[in-house]
NULO-399873 format. One record per atom (N, C-alpha, C): residue in one letter; x, y, z; atom name; chain. Coordinates in Angstrom, 3 decimals. Example, Ala and Ser with C-alpha at 12.3 -4.5 7.8 and 13.67 -1.06 7.14 Angstrom:
# NULO-399873
[atom "a",[13.190,-5.690,7.800],"N","A"]
[atom "a",[12.300,-4.500,7.800],"CA","A"]
[atom "a",[13.200,-3.300,7.800],"C","A"]
[atom "s",[12.850,-2.250,7.080],"N","A"]
[atom "s",[13.670,-1.060,7.140],"CA","A"]
[atom "s",[12.900,0.030,7.870],"C","A"]
This chain:
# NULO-399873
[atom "x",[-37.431,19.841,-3.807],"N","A"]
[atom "x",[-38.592,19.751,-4.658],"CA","A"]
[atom "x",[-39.639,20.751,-4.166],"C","A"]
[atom "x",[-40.161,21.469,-5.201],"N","A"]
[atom "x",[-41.449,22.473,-4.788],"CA","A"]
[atom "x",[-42.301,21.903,-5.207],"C","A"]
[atom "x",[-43.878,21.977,-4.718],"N","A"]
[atom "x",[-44.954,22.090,-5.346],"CA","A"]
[atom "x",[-46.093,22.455,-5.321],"C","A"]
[atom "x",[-46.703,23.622,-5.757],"N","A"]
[atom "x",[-48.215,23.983,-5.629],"CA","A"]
[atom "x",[-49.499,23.368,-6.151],"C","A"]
[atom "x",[-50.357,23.943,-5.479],"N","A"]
[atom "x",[-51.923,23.398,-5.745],"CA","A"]
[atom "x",[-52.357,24.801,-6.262],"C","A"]
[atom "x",[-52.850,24.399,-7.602],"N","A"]
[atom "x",[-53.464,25.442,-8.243],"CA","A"]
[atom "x",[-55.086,25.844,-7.713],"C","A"]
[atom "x",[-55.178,27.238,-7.393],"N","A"]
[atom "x",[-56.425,27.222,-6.768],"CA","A"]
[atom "x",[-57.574,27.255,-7.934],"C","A"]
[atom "x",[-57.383,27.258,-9.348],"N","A"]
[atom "x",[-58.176,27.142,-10.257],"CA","A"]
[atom "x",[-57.814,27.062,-11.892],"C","A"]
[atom "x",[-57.774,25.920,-12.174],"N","A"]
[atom "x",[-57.387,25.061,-13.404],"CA","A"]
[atom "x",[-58.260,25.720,-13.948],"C","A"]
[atom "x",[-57.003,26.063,-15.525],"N","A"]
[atom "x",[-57.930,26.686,-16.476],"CA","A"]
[atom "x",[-58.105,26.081,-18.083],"C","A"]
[atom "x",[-58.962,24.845,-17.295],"N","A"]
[atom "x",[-59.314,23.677,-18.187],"CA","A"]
[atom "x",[-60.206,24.476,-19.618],"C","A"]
[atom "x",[-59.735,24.134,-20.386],"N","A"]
[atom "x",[-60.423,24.698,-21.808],"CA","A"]
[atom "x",[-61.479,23.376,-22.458],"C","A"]
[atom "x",[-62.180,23.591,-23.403],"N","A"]
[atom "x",[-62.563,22.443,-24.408],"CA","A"]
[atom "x",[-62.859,22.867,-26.164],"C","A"]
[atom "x",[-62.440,21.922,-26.219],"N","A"]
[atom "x",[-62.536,22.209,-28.346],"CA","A"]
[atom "x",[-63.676,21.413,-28.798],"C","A"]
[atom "x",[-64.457,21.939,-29.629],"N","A"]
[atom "x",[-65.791,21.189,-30.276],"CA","A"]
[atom "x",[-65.691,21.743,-31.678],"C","A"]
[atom "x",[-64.855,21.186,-32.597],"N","A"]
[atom "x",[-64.992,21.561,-34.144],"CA","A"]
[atom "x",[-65.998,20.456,-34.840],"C","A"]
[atom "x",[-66.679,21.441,-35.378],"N","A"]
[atom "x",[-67.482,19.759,-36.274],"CA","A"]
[atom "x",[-67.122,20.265,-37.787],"C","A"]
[atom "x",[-67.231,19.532,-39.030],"N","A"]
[atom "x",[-66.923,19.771,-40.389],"CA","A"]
[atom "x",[-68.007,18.806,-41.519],"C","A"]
[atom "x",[-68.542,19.438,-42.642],"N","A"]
[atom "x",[-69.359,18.786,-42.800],"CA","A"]
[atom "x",[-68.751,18.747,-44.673],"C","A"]
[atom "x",[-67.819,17.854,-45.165],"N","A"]
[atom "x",[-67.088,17.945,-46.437],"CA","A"]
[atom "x",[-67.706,17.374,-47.493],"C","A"]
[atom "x",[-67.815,17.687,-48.425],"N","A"]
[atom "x",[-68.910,16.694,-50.022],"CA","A"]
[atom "x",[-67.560,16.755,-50.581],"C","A"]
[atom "x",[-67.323,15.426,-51.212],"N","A"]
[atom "x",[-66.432,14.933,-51.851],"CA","A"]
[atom "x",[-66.700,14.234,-53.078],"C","A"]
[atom "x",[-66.278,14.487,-53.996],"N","A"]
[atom "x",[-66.812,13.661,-55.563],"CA","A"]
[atom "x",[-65.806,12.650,-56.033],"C","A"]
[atom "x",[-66.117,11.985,-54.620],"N","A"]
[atom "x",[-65.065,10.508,-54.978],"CA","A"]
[atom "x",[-66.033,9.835,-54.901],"C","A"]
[atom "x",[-65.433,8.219,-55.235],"N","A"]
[atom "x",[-66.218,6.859,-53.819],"CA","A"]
[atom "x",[-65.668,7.054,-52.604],"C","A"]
[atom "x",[-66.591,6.497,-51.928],"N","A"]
[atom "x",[-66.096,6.758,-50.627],"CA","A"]
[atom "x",[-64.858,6.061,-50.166],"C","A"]
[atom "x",[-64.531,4.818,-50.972],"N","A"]
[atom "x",[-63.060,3.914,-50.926],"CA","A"]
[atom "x",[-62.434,5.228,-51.741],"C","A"]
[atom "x",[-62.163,5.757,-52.252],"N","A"]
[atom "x",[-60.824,6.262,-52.863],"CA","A"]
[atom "x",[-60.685,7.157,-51.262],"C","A"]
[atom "x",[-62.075,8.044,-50.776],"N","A"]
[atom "x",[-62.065,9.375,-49.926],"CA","A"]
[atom "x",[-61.326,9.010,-48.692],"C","A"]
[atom "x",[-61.487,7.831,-48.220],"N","A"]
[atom "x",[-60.935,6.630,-47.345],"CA","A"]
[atom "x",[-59.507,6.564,-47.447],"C","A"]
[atom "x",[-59.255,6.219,-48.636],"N","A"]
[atom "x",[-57.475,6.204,-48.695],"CA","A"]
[atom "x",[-57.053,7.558,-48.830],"C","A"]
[atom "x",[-57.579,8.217,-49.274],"N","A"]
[atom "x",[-56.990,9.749,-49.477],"CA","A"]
[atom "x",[-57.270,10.712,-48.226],"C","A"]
[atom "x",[-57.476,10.096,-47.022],"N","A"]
[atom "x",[-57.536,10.892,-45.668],"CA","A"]
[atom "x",[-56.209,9.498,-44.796],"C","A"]
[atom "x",[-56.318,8.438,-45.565],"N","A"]
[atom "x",[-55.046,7.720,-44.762],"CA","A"]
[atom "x",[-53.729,8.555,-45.246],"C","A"]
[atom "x",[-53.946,8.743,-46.382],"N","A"]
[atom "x",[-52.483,9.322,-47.210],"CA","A"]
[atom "x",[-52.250,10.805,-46.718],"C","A"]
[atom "x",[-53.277,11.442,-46.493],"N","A"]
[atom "x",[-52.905,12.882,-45.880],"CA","A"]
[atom "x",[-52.687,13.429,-44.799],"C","A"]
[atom "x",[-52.795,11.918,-43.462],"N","A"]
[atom "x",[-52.871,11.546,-42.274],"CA","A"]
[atom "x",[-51.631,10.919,-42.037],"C","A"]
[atom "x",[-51.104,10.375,-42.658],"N","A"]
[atom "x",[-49.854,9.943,-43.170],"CA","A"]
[atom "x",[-48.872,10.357,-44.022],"C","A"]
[atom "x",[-48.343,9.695,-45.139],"N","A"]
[atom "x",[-46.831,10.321,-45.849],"CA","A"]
[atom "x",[-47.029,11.439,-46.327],"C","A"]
[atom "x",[-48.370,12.071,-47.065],"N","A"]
[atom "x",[-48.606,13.275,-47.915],"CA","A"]
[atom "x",[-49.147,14.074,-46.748],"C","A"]
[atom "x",[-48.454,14.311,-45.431],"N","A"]
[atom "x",[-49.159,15.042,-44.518],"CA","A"]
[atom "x",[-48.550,16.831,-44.765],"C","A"]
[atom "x",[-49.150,17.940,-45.091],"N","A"]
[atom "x",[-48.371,18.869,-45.118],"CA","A"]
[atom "x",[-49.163,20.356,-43.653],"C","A"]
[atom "x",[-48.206,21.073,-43.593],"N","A"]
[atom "x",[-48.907,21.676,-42.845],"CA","A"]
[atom "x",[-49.715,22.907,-43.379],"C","A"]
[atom "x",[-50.580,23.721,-42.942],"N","A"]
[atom "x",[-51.457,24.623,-43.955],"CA","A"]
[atom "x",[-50.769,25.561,-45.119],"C","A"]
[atom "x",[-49.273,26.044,-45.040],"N","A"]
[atom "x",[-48.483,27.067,-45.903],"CA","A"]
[atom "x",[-48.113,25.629,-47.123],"C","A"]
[atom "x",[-48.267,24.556,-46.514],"N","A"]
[atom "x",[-47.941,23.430,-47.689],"CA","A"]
[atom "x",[-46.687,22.621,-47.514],"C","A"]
[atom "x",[-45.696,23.313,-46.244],"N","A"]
[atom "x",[-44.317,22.389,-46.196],"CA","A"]
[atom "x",[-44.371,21.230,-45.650],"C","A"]
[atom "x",[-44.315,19.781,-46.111],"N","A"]
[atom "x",[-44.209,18.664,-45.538],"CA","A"]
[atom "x",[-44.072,18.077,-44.023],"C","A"]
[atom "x",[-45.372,17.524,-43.699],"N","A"]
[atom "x",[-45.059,17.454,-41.880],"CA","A"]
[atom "x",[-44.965,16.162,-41.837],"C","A"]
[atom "x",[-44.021,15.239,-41.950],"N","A"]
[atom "x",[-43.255,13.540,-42.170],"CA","A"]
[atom "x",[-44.492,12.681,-40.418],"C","A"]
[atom "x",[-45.649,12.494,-40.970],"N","A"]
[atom "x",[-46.289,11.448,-40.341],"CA","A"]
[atom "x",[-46.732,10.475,-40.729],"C","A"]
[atom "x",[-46.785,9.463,-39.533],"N","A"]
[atom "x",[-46.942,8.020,-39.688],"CA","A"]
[atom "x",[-48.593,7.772,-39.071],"C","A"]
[atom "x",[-48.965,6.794,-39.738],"N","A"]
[atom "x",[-50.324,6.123,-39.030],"CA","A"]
[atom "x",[-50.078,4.662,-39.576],"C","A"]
[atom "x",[-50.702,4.234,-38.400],"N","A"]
[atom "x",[-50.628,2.692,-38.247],"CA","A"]
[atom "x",[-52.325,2.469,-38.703],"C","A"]
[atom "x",[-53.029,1.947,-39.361],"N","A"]
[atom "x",[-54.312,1.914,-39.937],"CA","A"]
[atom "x",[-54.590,0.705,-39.371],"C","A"]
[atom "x",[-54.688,0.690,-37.868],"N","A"]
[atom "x",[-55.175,-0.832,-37.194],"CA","A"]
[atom "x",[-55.431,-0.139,-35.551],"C","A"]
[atom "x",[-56.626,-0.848,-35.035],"N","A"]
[atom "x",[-56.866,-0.499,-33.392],"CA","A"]
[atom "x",[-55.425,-0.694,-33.005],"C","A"]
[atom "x",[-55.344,0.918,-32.134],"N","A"]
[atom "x",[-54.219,0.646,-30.840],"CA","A"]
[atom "x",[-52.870,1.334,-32.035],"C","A"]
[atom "x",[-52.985,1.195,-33.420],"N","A"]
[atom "x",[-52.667,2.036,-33.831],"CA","A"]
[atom "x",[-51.851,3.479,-33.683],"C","A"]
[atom "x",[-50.343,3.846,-33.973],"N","A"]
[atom "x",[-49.780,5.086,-33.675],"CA","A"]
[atom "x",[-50.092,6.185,-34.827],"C","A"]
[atom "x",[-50.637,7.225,-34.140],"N","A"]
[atom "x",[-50.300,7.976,-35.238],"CA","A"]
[atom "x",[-49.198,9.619,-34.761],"C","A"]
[atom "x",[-48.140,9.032,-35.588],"N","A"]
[atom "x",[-47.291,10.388,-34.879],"CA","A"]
[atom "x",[-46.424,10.872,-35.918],"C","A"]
[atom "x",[-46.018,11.718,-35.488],"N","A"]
[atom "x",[-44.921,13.026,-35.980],"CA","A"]
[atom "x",[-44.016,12.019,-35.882],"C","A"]
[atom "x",[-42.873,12.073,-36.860],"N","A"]
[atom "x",[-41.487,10.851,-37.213],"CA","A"]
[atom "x",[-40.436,11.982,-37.770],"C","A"]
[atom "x",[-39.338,12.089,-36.642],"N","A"]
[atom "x",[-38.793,13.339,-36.982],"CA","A"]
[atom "x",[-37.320,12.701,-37.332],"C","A"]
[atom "x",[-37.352,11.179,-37.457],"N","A"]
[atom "x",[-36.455,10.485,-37.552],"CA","A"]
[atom "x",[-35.191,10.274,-36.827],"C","A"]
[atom "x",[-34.084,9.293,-36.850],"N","A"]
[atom "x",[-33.364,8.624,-35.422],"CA","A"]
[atom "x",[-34.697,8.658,-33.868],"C","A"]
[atom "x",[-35.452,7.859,-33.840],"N","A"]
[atom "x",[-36.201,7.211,-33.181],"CA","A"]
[atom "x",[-36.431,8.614,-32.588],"C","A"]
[atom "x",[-37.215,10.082,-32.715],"N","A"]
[atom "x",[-37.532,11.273,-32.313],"CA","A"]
[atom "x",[-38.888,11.063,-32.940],"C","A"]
[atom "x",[-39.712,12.008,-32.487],"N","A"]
[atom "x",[-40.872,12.715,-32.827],"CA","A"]
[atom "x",[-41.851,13.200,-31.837],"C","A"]
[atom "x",[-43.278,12.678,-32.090],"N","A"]
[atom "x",[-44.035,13.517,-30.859],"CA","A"]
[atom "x",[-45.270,12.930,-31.416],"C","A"]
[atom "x",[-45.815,11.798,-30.491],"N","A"]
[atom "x",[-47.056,11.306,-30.613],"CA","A"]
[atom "x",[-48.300,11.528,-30.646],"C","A"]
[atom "x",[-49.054,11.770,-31.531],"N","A"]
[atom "x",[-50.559,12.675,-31.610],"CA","A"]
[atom "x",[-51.668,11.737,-31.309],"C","A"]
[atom "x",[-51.805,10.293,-31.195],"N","A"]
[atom "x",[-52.609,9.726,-30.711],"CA","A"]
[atom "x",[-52.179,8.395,-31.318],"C","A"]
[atom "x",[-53.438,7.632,-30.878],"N","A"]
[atom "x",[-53.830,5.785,-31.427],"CA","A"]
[atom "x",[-55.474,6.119,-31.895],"C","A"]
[atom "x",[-55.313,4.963,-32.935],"N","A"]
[atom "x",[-56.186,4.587,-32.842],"CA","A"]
[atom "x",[-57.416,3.965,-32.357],"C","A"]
[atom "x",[-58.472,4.446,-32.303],"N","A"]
[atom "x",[-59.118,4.114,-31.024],"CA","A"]
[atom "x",[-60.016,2.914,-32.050],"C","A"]
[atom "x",[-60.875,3.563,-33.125],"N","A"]
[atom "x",[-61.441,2.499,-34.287],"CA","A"]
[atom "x",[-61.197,3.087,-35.777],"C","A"]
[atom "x",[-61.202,1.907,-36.735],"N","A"]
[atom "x",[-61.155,1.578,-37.681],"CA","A"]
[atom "x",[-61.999,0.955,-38.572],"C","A"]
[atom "x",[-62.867,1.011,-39.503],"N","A"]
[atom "x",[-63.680,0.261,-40.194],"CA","A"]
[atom "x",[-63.976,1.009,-41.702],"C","A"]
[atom "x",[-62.696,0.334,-42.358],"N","A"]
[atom "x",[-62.820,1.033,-43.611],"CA","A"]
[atom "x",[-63.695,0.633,-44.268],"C","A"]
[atom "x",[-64.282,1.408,-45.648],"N","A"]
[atom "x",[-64.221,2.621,-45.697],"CA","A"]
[atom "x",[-64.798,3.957,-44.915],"C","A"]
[atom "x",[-65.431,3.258,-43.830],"N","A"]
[atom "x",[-66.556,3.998,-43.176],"CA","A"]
[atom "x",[-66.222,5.274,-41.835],"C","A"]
[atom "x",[-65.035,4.212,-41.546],"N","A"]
[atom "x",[-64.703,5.306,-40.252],"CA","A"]
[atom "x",[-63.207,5.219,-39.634],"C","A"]
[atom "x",[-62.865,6.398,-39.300],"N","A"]
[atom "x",[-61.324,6.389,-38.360],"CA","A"]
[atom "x",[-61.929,7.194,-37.292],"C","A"]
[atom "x",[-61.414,7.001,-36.008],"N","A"]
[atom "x",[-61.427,7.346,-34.619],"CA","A"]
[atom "x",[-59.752,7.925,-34.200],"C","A"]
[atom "x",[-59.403,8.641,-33.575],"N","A"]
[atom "x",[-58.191,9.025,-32.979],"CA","A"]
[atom "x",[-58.189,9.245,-32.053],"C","A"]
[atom "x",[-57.801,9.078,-31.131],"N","A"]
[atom "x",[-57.653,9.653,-29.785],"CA","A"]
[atom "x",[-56.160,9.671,-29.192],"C","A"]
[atom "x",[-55.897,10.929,-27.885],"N","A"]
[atom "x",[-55.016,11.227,-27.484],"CA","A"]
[atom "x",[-54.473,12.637,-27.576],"C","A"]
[atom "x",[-53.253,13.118,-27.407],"N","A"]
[atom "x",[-53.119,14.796,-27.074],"CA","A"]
[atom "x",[-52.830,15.706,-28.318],"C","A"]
[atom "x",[-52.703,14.616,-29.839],"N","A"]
[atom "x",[-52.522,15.624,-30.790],"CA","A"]
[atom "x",[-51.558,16.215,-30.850],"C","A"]
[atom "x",[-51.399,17.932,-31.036],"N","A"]
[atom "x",[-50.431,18.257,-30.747],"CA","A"]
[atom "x",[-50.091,19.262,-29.971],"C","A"]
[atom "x",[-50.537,18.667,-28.783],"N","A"]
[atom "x",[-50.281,19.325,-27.714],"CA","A"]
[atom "x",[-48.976,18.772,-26.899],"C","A"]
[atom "x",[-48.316,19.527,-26.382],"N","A"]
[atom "x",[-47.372,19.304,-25.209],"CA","A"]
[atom "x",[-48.046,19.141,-23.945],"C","A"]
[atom "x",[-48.635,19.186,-23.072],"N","A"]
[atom "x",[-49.237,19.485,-22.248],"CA","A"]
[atom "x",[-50.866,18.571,-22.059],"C","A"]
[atom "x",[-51.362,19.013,-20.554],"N","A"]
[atom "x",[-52.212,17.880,-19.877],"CA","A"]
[atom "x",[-53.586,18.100,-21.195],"C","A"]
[atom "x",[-54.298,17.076,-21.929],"N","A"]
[atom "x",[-54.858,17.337,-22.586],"CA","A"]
[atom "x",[-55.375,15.687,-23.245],"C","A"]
[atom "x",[-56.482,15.541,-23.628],"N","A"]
[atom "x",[-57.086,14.640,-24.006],"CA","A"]
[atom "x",[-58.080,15.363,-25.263],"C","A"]
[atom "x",[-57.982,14.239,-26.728],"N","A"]
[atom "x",[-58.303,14.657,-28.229],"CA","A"]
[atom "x",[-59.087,13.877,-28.394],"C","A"]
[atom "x",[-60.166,13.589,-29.279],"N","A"]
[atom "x",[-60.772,12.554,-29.527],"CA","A"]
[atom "x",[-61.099,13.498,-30.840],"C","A"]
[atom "x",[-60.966,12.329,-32.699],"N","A"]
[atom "x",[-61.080,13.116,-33.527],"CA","A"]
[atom "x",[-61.382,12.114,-34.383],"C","A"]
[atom "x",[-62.559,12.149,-35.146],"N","A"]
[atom "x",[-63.490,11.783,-35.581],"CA","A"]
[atom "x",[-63.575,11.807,-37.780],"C","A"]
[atom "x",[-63.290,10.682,-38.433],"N","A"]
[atom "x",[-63.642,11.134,-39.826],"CA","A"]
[atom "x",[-64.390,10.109,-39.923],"C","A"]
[atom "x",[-65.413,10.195,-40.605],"N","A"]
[atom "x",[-67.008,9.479,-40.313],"CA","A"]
[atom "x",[-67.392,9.969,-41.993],"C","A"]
[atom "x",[-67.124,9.038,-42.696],"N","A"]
[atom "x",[-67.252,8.732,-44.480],"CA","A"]
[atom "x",[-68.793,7.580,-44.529],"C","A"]
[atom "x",[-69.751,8.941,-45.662],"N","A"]
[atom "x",[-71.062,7.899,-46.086],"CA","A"]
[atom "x",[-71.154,7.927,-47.582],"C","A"]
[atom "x",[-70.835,7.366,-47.954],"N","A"]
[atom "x",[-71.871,7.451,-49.589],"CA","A"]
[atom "x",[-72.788,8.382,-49.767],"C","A"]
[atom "x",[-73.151,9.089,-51.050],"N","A"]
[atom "x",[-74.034,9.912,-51.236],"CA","A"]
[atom "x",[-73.743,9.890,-52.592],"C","A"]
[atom "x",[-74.937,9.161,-53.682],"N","A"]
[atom "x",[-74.566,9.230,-54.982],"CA","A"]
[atom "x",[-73.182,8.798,-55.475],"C","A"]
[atom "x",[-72.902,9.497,-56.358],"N","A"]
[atom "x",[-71.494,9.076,-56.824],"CA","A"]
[atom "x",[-70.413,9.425,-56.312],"C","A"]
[atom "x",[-70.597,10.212,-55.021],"N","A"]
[atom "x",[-69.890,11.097,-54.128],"CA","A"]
[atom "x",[-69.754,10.368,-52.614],"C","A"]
[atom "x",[-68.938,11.524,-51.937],"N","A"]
[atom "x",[-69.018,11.051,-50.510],"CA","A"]
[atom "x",[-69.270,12.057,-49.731],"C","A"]
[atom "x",[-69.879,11.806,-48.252],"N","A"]
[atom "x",[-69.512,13.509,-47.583],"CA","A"]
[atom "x",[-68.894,12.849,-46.569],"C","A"]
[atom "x",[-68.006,13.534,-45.925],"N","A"]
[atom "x",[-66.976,13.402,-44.426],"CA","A"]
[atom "x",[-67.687,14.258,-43.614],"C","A"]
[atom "x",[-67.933,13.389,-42.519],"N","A"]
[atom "x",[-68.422,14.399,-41.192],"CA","A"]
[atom "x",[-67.170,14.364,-40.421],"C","A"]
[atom "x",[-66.394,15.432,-40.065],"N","A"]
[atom "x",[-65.423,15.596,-39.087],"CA","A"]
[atom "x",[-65.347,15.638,-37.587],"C","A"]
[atom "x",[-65.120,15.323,-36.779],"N","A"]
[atom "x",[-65.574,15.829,-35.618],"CA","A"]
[atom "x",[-64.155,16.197,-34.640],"C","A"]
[atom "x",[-63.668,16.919,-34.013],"N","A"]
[atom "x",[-62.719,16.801,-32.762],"CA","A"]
[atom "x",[-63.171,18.281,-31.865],"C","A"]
[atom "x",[-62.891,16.901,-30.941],"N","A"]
[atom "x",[-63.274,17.255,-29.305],"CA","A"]
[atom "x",[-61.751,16.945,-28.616],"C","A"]
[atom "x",[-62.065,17.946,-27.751],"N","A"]
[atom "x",[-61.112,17.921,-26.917],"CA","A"]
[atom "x",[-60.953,18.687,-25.398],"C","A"]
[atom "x",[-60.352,18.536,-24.517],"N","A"]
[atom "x",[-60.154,18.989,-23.079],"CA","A"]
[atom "x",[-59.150,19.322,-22.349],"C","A"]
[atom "x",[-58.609,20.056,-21.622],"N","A"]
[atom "x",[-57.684,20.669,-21.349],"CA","A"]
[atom "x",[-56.808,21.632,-21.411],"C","A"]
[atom "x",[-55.453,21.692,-21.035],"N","A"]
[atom "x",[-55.250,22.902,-20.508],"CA","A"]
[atom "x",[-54.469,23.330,-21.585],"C","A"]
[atom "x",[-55.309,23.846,-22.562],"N","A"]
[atom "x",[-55.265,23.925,-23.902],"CA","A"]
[atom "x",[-54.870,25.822,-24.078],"C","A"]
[atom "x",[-54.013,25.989,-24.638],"N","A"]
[atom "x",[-53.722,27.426,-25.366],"CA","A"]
[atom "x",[-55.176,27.994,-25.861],"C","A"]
[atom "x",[-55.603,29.885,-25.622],"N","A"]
[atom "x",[-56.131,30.047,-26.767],"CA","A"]
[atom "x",[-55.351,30.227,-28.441],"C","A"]
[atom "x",[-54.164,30.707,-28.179],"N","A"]
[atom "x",[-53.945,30.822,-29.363],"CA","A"]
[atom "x",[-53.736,29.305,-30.159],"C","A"]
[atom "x",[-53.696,28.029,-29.853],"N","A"]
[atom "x",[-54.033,26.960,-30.393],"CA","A"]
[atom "x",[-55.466,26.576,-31.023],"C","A"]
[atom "x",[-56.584,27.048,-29.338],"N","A"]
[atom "x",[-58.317,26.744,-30.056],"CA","A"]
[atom "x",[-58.060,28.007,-31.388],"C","A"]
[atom "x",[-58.065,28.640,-31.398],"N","A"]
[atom "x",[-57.539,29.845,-32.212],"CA","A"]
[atom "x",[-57.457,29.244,-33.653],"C","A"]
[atom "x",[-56.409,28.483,-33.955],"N","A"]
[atom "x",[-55.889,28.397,-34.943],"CA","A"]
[atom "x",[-56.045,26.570,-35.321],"C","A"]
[atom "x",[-57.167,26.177,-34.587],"N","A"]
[atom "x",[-57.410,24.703,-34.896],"CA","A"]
[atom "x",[-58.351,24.838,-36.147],"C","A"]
[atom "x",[-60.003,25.609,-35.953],"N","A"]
[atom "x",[-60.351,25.551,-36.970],"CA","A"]
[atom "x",[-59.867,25.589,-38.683],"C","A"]
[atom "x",[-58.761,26.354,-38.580],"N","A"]
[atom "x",[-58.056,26.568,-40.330],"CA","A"]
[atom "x",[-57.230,25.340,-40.469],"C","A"]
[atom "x",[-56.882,25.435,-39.468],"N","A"]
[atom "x",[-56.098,23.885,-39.656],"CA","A"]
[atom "x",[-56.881,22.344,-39.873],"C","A"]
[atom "x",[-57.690,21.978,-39.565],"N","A"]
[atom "x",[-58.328,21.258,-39.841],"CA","A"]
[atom "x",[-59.669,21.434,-41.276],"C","A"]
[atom "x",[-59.447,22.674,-41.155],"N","A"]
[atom "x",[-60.183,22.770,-42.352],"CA","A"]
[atom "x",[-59.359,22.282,-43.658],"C","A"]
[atom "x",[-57.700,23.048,-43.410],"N","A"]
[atom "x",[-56.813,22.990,-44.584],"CA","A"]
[atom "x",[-56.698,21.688,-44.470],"C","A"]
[atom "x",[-56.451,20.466,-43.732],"N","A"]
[atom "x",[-56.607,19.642,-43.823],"CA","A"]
[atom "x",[-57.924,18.572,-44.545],"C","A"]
[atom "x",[-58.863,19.108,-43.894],"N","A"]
[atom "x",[-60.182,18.402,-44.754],"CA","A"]
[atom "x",[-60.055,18.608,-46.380],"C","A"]
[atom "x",[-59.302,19.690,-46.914],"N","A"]
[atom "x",[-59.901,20.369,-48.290],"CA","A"]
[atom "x",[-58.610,19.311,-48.992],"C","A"]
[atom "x",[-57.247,19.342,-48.584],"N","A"]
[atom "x",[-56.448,18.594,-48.856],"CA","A"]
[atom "x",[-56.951,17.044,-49.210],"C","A"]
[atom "x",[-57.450,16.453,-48.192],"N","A"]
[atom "x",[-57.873,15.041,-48.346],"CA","A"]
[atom "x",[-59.569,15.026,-49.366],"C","A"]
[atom "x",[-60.032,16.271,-49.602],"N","A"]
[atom "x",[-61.079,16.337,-50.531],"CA","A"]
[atom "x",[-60.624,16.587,-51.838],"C","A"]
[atom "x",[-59.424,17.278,-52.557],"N","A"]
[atom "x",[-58.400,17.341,-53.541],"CA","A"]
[atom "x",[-58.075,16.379,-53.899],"C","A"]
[atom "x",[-57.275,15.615,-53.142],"N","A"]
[atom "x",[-56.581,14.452,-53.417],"CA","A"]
[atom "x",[-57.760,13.271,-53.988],"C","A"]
[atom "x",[-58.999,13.170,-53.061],"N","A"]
[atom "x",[-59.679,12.041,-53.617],"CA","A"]
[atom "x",[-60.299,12.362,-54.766],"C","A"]
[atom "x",[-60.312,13.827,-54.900],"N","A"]
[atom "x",[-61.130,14.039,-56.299],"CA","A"]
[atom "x",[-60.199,13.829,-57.553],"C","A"]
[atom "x",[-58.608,14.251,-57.224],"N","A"]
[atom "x",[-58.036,14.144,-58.357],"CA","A"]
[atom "x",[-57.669,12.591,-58.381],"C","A"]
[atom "x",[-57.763,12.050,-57.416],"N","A"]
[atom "x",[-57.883,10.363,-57.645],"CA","A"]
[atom "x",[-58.840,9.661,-58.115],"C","A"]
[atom "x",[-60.094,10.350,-58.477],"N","A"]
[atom "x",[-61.194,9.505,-58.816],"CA","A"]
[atom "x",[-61.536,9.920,-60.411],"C","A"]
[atom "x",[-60.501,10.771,-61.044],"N","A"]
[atom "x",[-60.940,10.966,-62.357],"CA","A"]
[atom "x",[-60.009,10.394,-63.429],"C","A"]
């Protein structure tokens, strides 16, 4: 067995915030970020990425690559529909890393807005911080689509 001591960890951190107006209720905007977080999950080019969420504290939410495979992106940390989901855990990272990711739904008129938030730490790729913002964006606009074409 070998093993070294790194003389300097090159600990990274992620701070995306997102600020989405949605012309749903905020119950449809609610189910339409469970559904895109879940079965209708696709990745930004649009090909189907088969995930599960458990919509309860302690909650799994992971990649299901089927015969008992995949790759766990977190739990739920809180829940309080329609108002809020919490996530936490490594996302999709391989590697030493802690996520905490945030959809935070208010009323506004006949509409809703989503405040997004994920944070994160560790020994994180740039070409990942890189390519988180589009991704979570393509994600936000997806679950803002869906609730709009659900609310008409």
């Amino acid at each position: 067995m070998t093993s070294s001591i790194a003389a300097e960890t090159p600990m990274q951190t992620v701070d995306i915030q997102k600020i989405i107006e949605i012309a749903a209720p905020i119950e449809i905007a609610f189910e339409a970020m469970l559904e895109e977080l879940g079965p209708e999950a696709q990745l930004q080019d649009g090909s189907s990425y088969p995930f599960k969420l458990e919509p309860w504290p302690g909650g799994r939410w992971y990649r299901d690559l089927g015969d008992n495979t995949g790759h766990l992106w977190g739990h739920v940390q809180v829940i309080k529909p329609p108002k809020l989901l919490e996530i936490c855990g490594p996302l999709m990272m391989s590697y030493p890393a802690m996520n905490h990711v945030q959809y935070r739904f208010t009323s506004e008129g006949n509409g809703t807005k989503l405040a997004f938030v994920h944070r994160g730490i560790g020994l994180i790729s740039e070409q990942l911080r890189e390519g988180m913002p589009g991704g979570w964006a393509s994600w936000a606009d997806r679950i803002r689509q869906r609730a709009e074409r659900q609310a008409k």
